[in-house]
MIDO-458735 format. One record per residue (C-alpha): residue number from 0; chain; x negated, z, y negated. Coordinates in Angstrom, 1 decimal. Example, Ala and Ser with C-alpha at 12.3 -4.5 7.8 and 13.67 -1.06 7.14 Angstrom:
% residues 2
TORDO    nr   kette        x        z        y
TORDO     0       A    -12.3      7.8      4.5
TORDO     1       A    -13.7      7.1      1.1
END
This chain:
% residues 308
TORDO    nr   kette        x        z        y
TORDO     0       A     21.2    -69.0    -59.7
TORDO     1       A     23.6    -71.5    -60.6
TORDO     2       A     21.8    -74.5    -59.5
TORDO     3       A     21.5    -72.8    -56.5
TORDO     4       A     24.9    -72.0    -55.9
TORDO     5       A     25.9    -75.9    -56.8
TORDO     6       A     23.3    -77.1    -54.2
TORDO     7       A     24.3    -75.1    -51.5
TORDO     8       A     28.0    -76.3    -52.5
TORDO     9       A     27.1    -79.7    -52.2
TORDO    10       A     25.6    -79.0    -48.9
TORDO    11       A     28.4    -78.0    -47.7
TORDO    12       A     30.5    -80.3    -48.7
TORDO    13       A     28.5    -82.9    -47.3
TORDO    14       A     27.2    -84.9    -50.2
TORDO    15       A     23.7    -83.9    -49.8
TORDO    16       A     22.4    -84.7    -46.1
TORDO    17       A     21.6    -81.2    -43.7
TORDO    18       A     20.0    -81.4    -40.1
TORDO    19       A     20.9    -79.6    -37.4
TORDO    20       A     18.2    -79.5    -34.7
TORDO    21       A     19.0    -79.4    -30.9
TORDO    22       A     18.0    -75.8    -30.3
TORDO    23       A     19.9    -73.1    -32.6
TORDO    24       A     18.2    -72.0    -35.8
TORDO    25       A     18.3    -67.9    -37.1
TORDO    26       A     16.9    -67.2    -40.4
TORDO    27       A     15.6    -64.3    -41.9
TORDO    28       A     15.6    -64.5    -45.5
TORDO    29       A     16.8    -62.7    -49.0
TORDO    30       A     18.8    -63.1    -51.5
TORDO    31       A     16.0    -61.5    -54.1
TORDO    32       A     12.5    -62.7    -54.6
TORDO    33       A      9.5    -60.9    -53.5
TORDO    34       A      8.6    -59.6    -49.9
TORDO    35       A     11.2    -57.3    -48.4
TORDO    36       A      9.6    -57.2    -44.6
TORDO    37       A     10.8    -60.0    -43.3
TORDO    38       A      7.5    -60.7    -41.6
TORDO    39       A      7.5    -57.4    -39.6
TORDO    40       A     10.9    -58.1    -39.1
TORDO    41       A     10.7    -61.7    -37.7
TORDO    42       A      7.6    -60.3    -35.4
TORDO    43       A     10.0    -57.7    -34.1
TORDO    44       A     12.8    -60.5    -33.4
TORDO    45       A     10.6    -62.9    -31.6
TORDO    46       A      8.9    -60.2    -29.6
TORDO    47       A     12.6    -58.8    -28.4
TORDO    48       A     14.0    -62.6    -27.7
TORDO    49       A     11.3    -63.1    -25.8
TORDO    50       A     12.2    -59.6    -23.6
TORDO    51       A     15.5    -61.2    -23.3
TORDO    52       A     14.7    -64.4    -21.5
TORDO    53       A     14.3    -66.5    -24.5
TORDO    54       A     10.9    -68.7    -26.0
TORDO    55       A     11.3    -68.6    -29.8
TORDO    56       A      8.9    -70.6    -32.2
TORDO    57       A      8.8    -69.2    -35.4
TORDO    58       A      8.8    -71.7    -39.2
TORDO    59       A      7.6    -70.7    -42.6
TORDO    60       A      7.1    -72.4    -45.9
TORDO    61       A      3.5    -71.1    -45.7
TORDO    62       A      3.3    -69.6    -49.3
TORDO    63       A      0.2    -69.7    -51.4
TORDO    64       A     -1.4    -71.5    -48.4
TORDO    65       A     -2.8    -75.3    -49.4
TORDO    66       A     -1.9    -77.1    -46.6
TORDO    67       A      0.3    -80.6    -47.7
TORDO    68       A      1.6    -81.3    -44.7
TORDO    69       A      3.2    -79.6    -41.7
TORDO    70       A      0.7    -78.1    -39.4
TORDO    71       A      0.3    -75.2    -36.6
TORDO    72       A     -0.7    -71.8    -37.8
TORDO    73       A     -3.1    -70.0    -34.7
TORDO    74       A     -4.7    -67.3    -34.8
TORDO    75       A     -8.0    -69.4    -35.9
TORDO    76       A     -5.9    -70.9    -39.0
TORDO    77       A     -7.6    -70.2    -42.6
TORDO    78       A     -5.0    -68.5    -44.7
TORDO    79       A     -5.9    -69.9    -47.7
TORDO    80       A     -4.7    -73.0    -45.9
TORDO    81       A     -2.0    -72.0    -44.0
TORDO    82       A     -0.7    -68.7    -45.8
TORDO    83       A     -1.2    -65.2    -44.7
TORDO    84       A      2.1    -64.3    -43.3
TORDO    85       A      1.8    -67.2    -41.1
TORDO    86       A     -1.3    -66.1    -39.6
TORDO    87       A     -0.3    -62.5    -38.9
TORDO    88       A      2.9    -64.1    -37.6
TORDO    89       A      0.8    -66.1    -35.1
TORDO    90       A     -1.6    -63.6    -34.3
TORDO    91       A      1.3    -61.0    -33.8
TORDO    92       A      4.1    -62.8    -32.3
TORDO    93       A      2.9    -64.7    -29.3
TORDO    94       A      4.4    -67.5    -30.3
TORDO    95       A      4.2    -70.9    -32.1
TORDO    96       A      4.3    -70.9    -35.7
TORDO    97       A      4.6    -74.2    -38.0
TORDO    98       A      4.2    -74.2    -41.8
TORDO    99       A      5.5    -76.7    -44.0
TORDO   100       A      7.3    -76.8    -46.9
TORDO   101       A     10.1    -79.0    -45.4
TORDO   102       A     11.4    -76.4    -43.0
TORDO   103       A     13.3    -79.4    -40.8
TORDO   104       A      9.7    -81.0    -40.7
TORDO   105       A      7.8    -78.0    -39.4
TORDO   106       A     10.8    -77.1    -37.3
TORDO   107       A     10.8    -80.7    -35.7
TORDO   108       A      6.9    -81.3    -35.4
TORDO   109       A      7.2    -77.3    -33.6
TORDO   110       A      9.6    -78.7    -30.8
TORDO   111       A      7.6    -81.9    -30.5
TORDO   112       A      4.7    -79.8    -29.9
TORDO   113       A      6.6    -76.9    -27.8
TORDO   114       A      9.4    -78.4    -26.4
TORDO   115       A      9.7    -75.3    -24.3
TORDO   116       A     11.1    -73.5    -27.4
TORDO   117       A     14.7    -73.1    -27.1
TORDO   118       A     15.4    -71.0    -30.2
TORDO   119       A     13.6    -71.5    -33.7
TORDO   120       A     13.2    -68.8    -36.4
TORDO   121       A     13.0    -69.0    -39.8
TORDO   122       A     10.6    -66.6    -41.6
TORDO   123       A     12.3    -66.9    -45.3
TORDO   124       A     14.3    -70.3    -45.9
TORDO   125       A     17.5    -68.3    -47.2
TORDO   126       A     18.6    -71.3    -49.7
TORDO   127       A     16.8    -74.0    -47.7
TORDO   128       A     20.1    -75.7    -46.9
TORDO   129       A     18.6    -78.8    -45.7
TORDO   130       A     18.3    -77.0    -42.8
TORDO   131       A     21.4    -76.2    -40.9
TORDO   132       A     21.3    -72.5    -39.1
TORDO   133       A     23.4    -70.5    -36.8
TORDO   134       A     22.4    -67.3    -37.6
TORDO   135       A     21.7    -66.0    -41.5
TORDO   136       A     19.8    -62.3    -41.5
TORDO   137       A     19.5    -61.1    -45.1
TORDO   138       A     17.2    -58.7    -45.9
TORDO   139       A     16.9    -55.5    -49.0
TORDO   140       A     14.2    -53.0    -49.1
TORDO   141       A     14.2    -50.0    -51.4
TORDO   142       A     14.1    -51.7    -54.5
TORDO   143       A     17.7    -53.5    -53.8
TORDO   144       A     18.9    -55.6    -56.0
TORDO   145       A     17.0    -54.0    -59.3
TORDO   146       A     18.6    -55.1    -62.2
TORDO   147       A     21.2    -57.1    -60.6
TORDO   148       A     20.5    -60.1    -62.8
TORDO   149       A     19.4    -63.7    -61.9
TORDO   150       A     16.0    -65.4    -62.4
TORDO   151       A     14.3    -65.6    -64.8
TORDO   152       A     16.0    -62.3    -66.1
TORDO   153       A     16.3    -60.5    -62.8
TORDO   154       A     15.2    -60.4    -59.3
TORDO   155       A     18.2    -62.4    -57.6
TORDO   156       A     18.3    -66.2    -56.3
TORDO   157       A     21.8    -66.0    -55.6
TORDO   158       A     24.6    -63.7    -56.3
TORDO   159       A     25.2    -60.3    -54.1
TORDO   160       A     28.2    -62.4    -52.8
TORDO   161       A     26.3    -65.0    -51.2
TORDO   162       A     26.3    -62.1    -48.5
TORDO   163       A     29.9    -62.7    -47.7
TORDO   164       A     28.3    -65.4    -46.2
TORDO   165       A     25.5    -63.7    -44.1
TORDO   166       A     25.9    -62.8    -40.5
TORDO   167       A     23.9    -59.6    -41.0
TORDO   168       A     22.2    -57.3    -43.0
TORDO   169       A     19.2    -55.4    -42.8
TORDO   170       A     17.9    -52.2    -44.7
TORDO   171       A     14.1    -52.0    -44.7
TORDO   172       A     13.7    -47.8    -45.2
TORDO   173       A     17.0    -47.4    -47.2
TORDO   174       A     19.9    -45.7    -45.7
TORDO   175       A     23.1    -47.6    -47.1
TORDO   176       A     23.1    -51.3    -48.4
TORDO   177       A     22.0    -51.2    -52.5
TORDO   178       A     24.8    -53.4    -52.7
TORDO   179       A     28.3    -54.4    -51.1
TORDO   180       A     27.8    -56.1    -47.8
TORDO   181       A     31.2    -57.6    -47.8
TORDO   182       A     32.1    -56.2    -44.2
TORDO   183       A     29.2    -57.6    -43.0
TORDO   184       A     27.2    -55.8    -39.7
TORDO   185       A     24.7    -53.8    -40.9
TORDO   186       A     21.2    -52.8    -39.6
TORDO   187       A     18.8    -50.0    -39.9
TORDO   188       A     14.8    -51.1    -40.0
TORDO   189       A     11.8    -49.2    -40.3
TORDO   190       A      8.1    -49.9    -39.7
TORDO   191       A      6.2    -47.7    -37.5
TORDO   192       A      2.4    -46.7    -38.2
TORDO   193       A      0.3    -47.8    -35.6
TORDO   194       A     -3.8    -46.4    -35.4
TORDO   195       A     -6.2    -48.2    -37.8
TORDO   196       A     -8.1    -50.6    -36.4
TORDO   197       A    -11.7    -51.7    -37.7
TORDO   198       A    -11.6    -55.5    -39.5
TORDO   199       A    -14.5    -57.0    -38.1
TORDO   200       A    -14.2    -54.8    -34.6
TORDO   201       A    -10.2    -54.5    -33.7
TORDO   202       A    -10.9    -52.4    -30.4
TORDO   203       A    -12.7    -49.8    -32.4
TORDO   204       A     -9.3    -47.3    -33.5
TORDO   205       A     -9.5    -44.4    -35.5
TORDO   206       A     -6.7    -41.9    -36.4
TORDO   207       A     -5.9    -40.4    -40.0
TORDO   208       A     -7.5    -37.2    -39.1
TORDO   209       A    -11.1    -39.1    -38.8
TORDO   210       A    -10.7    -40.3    -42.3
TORDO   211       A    -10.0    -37.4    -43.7
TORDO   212       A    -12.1    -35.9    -46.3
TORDO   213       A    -13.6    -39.5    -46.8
TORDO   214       A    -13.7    -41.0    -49.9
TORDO   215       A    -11.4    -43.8    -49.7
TORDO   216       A     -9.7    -47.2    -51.2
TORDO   217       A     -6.4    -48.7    -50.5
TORDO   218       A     -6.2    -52.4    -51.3
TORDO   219       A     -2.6    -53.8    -51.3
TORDO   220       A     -1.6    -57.5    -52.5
TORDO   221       A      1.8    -57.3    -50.8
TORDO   222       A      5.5    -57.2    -52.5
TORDO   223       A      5.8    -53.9    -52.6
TORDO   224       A      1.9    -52.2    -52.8
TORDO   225       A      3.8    -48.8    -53.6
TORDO   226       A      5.5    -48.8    -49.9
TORDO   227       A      2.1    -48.7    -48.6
TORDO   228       A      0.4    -46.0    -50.5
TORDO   229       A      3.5    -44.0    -49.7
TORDO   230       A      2.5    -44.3    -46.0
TORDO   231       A     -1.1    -42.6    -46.4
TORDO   232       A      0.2    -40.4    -48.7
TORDO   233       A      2.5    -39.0    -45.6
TORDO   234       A     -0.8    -39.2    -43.4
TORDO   235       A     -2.1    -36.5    -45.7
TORDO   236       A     -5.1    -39.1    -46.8
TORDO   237       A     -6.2    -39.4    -50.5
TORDO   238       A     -7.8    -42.3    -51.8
TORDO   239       A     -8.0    -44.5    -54.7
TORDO   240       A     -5.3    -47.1    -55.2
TORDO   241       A     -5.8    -50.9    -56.0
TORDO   242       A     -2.6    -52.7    -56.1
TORDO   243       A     -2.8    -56.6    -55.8
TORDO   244       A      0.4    -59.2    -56.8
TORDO   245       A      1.9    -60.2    -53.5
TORDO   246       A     -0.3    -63.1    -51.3
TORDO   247       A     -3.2    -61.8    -53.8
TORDO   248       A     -6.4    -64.5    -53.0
TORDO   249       A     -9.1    -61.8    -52.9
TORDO   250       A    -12.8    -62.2    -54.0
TORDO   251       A    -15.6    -60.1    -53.6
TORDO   252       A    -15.6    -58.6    -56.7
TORDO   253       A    -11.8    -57.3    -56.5
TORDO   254       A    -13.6    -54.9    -53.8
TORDO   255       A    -16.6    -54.3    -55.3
TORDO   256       A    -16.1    -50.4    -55.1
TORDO   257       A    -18.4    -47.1    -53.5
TORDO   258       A    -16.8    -45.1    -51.1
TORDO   259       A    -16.8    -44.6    -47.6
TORDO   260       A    -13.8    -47.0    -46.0
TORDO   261       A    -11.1    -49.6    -47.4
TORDO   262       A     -8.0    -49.1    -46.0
TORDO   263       A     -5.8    -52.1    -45.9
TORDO   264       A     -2.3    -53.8    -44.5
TORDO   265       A     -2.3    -56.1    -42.0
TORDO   266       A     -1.3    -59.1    -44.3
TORDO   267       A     -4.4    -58.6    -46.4
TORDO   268       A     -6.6    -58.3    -43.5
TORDO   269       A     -6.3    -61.6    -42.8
TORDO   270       A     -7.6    -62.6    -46.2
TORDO   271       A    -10.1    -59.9    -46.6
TORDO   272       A    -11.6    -61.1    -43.2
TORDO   273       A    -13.4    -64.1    -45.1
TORDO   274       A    -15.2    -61.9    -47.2
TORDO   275       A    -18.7    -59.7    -47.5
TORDO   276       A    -17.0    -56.2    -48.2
TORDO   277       A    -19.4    -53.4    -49.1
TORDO   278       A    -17.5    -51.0    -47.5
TORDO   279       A    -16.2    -51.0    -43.7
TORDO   280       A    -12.3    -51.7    -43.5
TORDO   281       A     -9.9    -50.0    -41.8
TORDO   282       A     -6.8    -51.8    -41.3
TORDO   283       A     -2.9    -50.4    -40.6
TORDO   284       A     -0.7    -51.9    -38.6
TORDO   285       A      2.9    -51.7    -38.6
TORDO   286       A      5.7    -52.6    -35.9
TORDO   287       A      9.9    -53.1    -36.9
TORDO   288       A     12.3    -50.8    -35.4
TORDO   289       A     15.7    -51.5    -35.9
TORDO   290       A     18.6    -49.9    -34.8
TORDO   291       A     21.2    -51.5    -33.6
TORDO   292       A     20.0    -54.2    -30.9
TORDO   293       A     19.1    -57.5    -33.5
TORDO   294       A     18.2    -59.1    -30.6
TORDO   295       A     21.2    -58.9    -28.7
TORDO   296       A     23.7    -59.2    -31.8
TORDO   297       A     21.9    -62.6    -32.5
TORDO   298       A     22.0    -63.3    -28.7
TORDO   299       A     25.9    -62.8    -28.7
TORDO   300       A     26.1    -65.3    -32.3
TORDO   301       A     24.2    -68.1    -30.4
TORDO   302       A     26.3    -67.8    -27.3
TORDO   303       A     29.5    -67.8    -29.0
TORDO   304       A     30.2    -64.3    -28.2
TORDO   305       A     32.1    -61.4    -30.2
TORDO   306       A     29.5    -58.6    -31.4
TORDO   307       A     30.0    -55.3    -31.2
END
């Protein structure tokens, strides 16, 4: 945490060399390790920008993905190659989405590629200070801040002041910040269920009620697998849970299981797609609500406007 903190000191001070890119730059990150939802949340951001007149292109480091140099995520992308928040962010957002683990190369070759982007967003890149931005989102889901103590011990990168610093905050599923926010705007997020959708045949849509009764598997690699079971535990379903690490790189014999279905989150989907499965796979989406207007509080940051 300290090396951190001296780094982005010495970014600030100018005596290590930042780039600021000619469109403005809005990252989503956290100030804790492990996935919190910023995908869902960046996917909900570029979808309402877009609403709003705007043509964002999305950036991420591409974790767990191979690739050594930057390079466009599409919907055709292999994610052991690219990452799997990547792909879902390409095949979900509409937009362009560059990996790399220099974000001001990935952001640079994007606008060289999509020079109709006028807004770029950040998916993680919190204490990638290279990087100059205009708009800092920090993220906490129900886990907060956990122990409260800093890696290797704990869960933080920085400390819970860096989000004096912040322009907002968002609460994936919690109703108050797990820590002070410093005055900073606060905003409520939660993911939305959509129908499950069959893997290898997306138009095909089933509801909870048809896999009831069914003898089931849930497979979750993602930062919080727990968050997930909870959500078919509401639907009333039962099944068997296997919980993977986050950006888990599935085999076949992780699913070699009898049963009737898989059920599964979008982010392993993408991975799970590659592989003979004995078992078909229903898959859950989820969309980002948040409450108040992101879109427009950002929009009021970049045009030099007081929020409400």
């Amino acid at each position: 945490m300290a090396l951190v903190a001296l780094r982005r000191a010495m970014y600030r001070a100018g005596y290590l060399d930042s780039v600021r890119l000619p469109v403005p730059v809005v990252v989503i990150g956290n100030i804790t390790v492990g996935g919190t939802g910023k995908t869902p949340l960046a996917i909900h951001l570029a979808s309402a920008l877009r609403a709003l007149g705007r043509r964002p292109g999305i950036i991420s480091r591409g974790y767990r993905g191979d690739a050594t140099q930057v390079m466009e995520a599409t919907t055709g992308s292999d994610p052991g190659v690219v990452g799997d928040e990547p792909l879902l962010l390409a095949s979900r957002s509409g937009c362009p989405v560059f990996v790399g683990r220099d974000r001001v190369a990935a952001a640079r070759a994007l606008l060289a590629a999509h020079p109709e982007c006028d807004v770029i967003l950040a998916d993680d890149g919190l204490q990638h200070y290279r990087l100059v931005r205009d708009v800092e989102i920090a993220m906490f889901d129900q886990r907060g801040v956990m122990n409260g103590w800093s890696l290797p011990a704990g869960p933080l990168r920085e400390p819970v002041s860096r989000l004096a610093q912040v322009d907002a905050v968002v609460l994936n599923g919690i109703p108050v910040p797990p820590a002070p926010t410093l005055g900073r705007p606060v905003f409520a997020m939660r993911l939305l269920d959509g129908s499950f959708h069959r893997l290898d045949d997306p138009g095909t849509r089933c509801g909870a009620a048809d896999l009831a009764g069914k003898k089931l598997h849930a497979v979750a690699g993602i930062g919080a697998p727990q968050r997930f079971f909870g959500r078919l535990n509401e639907m009333g379903l039962r099944f068997t849970g296997h919980a993977f690490a986050d950006h888990h790189d599935y085999c076949e014999a992780d699913l070699a299981v009898a049963g009737d279905a898989i059920l599964t989150t979008e982010k392993d989907a993408v991975k799970l797609a590659r592989l003979r499965l004995p078992l078909p796979v229903w898959v859950l989406p989820v969309s980002a609500e948040v409450s108040p207007d992101l879109a427009a509080f950002v929009l009021e940051k970049l045009n030099g406007q007081p929020s409400a």
